[in-house]
PyMOL CGO cylinders between C-alpha atoms (Angstrom):
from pymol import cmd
from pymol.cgo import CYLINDER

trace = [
    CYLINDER, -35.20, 23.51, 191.04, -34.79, 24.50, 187.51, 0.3, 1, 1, 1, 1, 1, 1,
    CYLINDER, -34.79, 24.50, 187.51, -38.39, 24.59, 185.57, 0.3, 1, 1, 1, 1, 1, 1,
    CYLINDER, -38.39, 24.59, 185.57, -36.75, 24.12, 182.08, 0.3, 1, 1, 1, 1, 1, 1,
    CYLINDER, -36.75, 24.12, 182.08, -34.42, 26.01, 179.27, 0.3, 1, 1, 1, 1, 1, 1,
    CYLINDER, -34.42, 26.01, 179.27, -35.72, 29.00, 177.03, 0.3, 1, 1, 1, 1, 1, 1,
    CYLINDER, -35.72, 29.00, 177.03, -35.10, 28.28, 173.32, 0.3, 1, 1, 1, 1, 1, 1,
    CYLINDER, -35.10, 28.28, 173.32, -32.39, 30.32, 173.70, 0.3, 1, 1, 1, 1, 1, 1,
    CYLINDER, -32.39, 30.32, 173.70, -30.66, 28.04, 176.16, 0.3, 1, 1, 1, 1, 1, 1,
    CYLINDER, -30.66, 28.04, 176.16, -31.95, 25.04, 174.20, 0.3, 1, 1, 1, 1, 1, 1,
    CYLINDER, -31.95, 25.04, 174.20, -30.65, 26.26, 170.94, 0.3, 1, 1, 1, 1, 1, 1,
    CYLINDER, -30.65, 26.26, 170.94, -26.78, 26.74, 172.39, 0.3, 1, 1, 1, 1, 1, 1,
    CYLINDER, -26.78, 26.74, 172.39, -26.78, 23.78, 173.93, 0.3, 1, 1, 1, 1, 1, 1,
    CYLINDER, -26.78, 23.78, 173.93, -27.74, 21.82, 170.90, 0.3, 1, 1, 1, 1, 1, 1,
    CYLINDER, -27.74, 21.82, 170.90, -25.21, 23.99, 169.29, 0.3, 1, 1, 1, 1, 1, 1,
    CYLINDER, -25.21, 23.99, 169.29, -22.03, 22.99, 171.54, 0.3, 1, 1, 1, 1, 1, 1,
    CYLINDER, -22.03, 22.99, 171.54, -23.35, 19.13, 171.02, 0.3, 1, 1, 1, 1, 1, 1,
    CYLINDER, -23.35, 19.13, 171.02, -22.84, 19.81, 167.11, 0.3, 1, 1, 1, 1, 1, 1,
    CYLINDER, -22.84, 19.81, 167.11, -26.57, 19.40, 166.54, 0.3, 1, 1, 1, 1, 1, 1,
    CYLINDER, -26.57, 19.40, 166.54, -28.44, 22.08, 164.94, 0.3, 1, 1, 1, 1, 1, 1,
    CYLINDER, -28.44, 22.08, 164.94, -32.45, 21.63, 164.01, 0.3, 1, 1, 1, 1, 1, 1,
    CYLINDER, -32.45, 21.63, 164.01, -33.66, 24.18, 161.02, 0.3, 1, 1, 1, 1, 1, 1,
    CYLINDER, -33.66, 24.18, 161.02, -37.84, 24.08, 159.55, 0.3, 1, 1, 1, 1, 1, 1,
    CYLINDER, -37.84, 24.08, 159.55, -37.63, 22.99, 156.04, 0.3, 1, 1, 1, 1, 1, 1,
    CYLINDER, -37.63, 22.99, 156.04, -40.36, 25.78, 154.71, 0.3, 1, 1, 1, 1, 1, 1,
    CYLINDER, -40.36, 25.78, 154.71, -43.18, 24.88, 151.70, 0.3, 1, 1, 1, 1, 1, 1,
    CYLINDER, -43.18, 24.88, 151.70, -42.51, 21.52, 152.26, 0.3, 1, 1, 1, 1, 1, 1,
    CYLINDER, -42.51, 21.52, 152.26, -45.88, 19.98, 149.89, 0.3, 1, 1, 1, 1, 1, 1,
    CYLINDER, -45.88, 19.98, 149.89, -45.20, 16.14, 150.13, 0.3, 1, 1, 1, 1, 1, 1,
    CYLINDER, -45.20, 16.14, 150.13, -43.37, 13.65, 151.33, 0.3, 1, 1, 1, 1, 1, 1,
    CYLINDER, -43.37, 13.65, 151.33, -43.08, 9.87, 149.69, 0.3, 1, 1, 1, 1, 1, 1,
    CYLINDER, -43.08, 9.87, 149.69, -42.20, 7.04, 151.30, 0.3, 1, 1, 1, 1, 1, 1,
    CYLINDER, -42.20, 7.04, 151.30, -41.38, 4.05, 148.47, 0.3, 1, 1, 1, 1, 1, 1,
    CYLINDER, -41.38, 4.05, 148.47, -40.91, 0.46, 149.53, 0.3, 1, 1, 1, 1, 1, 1,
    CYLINDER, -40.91, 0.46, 149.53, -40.93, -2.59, 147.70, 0.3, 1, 1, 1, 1, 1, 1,
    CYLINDER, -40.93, -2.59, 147.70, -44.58, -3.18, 147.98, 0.3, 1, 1, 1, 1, 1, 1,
    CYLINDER, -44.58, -3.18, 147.98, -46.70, 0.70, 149.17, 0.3, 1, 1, 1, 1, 1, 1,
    CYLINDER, -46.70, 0.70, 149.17, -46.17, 4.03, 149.14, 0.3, 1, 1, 1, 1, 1, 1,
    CYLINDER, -46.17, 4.03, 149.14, -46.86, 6.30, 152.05, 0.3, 1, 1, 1, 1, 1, 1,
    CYLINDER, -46.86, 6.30, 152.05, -47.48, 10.15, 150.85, 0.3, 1, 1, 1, 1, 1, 1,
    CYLINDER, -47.48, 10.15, 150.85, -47.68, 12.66, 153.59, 0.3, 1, 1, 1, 1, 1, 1,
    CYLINDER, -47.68, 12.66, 153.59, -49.62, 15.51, 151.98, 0.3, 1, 1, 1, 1, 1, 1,
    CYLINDER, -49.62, 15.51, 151.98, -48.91, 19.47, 153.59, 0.3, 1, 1, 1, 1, 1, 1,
    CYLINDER, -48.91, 19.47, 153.59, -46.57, 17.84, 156.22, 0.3, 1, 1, 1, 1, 1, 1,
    CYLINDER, -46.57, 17.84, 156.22, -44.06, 19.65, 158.79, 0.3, 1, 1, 1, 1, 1, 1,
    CYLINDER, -44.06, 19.65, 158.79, -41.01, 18.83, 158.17, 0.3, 1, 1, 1, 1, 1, 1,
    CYLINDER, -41.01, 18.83, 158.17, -37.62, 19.65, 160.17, 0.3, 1, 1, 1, 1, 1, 1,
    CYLINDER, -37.62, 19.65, 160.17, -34.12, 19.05, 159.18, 0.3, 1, 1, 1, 1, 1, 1,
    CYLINDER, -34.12, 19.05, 159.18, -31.25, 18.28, 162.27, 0.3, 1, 1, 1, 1, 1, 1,
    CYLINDER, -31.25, 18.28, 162.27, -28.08, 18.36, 161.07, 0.3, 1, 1, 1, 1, 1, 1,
    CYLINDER, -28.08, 18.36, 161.07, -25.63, 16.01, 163.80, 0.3, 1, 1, 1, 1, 1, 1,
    CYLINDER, -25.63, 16.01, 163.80, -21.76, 16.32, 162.72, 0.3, 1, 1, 1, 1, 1, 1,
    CYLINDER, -21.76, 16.32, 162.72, -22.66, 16.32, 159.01, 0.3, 1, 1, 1, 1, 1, 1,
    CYLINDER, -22.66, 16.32, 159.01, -25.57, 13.95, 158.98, 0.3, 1, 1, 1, 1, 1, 1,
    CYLINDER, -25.57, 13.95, 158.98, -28.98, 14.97, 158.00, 0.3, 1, 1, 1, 1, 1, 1,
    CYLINDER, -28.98, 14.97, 158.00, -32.00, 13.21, 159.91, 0.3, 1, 1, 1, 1, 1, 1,
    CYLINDER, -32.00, 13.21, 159.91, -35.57, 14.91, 158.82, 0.3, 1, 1, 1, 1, 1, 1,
    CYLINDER, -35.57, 14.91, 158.82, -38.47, 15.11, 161.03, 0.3, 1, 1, 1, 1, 1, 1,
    CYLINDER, -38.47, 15.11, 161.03, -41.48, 14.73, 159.33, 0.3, 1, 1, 1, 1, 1, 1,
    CYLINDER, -41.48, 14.73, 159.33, -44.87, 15.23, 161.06, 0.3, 1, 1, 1, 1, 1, 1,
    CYLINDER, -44.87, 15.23, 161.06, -48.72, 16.18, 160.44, 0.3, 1, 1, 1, 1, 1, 1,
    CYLINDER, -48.72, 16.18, 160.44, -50.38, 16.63, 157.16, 0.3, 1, 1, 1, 1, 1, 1,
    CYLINDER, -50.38, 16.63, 157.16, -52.66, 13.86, 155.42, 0.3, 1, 1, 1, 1, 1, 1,
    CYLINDER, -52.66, 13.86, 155.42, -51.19, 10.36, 155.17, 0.3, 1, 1, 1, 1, 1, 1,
    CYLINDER, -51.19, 10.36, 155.17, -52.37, 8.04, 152.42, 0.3, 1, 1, 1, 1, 1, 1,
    CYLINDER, -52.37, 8.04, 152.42, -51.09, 4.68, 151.92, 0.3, 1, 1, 1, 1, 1, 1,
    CYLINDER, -51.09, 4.68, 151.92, -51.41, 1.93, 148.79, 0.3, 1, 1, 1, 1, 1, 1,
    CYLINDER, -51.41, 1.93, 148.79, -50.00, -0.43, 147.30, 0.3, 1, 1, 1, 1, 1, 1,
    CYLINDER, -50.00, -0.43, 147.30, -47.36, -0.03, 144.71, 0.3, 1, 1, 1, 1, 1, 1,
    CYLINDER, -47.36, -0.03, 144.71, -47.11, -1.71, 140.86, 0.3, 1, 1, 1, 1, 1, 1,
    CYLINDER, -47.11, -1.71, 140.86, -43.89, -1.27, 138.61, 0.3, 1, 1, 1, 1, 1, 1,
    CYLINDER, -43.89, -1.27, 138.61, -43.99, -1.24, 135.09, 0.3, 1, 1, 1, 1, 1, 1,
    CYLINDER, -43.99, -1.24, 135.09, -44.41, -4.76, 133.62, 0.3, 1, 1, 1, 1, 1, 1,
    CYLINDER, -44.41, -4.76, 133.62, -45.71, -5.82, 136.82, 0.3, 1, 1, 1, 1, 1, 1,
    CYLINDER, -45.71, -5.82, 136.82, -48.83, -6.83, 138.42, 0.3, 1, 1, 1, 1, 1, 1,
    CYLINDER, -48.83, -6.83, 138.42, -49.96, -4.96, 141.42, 0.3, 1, 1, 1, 1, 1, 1,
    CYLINDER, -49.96, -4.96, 141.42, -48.77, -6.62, 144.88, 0.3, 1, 1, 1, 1, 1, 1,
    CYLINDER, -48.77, -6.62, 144.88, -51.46, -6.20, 147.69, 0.3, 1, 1, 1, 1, 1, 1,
    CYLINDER, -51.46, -6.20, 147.69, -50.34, -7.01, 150.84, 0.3, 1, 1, 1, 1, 1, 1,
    CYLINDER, -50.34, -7.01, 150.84, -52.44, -9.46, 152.86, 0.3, 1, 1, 1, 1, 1, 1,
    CYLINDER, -52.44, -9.46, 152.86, -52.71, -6.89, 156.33, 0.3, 1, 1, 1, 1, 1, 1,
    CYLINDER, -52.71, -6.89, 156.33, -54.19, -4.77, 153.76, 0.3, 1, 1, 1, 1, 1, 1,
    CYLINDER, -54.19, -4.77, 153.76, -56.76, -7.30, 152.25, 0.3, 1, 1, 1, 1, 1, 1,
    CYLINDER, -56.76, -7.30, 152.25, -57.56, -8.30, 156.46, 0.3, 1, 1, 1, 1, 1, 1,
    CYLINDER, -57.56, -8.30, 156.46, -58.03, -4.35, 157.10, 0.3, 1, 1, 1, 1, 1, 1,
    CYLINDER, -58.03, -4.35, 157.10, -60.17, -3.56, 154.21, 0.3, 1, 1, 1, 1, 1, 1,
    CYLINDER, -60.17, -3.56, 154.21, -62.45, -6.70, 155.13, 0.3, 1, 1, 1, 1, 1, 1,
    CYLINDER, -62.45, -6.70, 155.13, -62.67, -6.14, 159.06, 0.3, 1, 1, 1, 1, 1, 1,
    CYLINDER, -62.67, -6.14, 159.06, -63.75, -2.64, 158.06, 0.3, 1, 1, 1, 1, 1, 1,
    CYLINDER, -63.75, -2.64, 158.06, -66.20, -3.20, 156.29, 0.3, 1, 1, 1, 1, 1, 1,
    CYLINDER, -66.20, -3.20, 156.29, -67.39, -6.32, 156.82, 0.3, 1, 1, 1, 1, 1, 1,
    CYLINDER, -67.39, -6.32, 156.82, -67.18, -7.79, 152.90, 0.3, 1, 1, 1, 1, 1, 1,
    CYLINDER, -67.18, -7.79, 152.90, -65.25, -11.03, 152.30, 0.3, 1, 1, 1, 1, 1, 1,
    CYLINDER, -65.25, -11.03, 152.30, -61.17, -11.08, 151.86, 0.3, 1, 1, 1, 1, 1, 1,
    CYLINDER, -61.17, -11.08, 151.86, -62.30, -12.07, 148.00, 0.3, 1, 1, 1, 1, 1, 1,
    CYLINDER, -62.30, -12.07, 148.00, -64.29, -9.02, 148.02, 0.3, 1, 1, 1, 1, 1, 1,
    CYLINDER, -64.29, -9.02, 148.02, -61.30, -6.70, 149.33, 0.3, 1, 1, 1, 1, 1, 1,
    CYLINDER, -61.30, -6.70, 149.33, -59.03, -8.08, 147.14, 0.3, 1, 1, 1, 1, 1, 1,
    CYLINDER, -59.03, -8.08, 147.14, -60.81, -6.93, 144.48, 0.3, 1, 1, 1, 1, 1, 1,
    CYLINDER, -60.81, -6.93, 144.48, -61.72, -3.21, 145.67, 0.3, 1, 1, 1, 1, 1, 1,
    CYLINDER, -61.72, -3.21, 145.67, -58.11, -3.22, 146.26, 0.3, 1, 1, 1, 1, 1, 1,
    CYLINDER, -58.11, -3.22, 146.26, -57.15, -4.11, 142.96, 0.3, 1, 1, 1, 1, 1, 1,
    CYLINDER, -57.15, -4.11, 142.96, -59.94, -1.25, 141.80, 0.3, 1, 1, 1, 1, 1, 1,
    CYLINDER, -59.94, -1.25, 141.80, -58.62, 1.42, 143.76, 0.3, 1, 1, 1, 1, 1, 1,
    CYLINDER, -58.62, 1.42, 143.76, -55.05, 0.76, 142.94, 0.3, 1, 1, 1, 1, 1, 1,
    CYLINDER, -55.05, 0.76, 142.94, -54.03, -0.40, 146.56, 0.3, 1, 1, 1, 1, 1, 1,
    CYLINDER, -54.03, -0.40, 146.56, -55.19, 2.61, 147.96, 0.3, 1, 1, 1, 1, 1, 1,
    CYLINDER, -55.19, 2.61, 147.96, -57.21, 1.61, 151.37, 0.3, 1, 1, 1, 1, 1, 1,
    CYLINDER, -57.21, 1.61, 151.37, -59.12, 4.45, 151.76, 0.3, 1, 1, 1, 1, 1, 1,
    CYLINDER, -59.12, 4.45, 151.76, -60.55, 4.23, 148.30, 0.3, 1, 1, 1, 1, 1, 1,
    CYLINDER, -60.55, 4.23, 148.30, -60.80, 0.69, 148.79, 0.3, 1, 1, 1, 1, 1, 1,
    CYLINDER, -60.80, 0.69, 148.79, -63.12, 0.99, 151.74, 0.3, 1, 1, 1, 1, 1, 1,
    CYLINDER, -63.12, 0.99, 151.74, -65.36, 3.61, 150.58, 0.3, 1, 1, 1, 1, 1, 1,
    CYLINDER, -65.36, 3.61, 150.58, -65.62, 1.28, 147.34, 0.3, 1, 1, 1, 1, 1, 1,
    CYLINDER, -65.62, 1.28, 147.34, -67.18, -1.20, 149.75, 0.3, 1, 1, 1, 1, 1, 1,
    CYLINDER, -67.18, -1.20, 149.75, -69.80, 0.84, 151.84, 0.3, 1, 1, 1, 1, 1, 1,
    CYLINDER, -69.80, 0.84, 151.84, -71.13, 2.14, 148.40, 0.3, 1, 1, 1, 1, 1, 1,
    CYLINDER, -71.13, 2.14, 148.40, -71.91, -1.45, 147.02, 0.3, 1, 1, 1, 1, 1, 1,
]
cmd.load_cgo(trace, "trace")
């Protein structure tokens, strides 16, 4: 029984498929825009496959921070998971997360450690 390929063996394989996998190097950050947050991945590792002309990216570690977003002209939308989370962790009222959330910009850490201090 085989115990598994070298990289070497891995690497032409993934070659004859058409699929090649590369390190993007010095990646900083990555940003993640919806509608209503923004993820950032701070420091992250990211990796770039490239399948018959179509680029898929791998993004992994680093810090993650998550809020809320608000466009120009445009009051900030807080999502309601994110008022629940803030007020199961840390006890306060949904009235009371709301309103750290607003503080902090949408930003849950912030949010939360706006809440233990009071």
């Amino acid at each position: 029984m085989r115990r598994g390929m070298s990289p070497r063996e891995t690497k032409r394989l993934m070659k004859r498929m058409g699929l090649s996998m590369d390190a993007m190097p010095d990646v900083q950050q990555v940003v993640f825009r919806t509608a209503l947050k923004e993820i950032v991945v701070e420091d992250p590792e990211v990796a770039v496959m490239n399948l018959k002309g179509q680029k898929i990216f791998q993004v992994s570690g680093g810090k993650i921070v998550e809020k809320a977003v608000a466009h120009e002209d445009e009051e900030l939308i807080i999502p309601e998971e994110d008022v629940r989370l803030v007020a199961d962790q840390t006890g306060k009222s949904t009235e009371e997360a709301q309103q750290a959330l607003e503080e902090s910009g949408g930003d849950l850490a912030k949010a939360i450690l706006l809440l233990q201090t009071k």
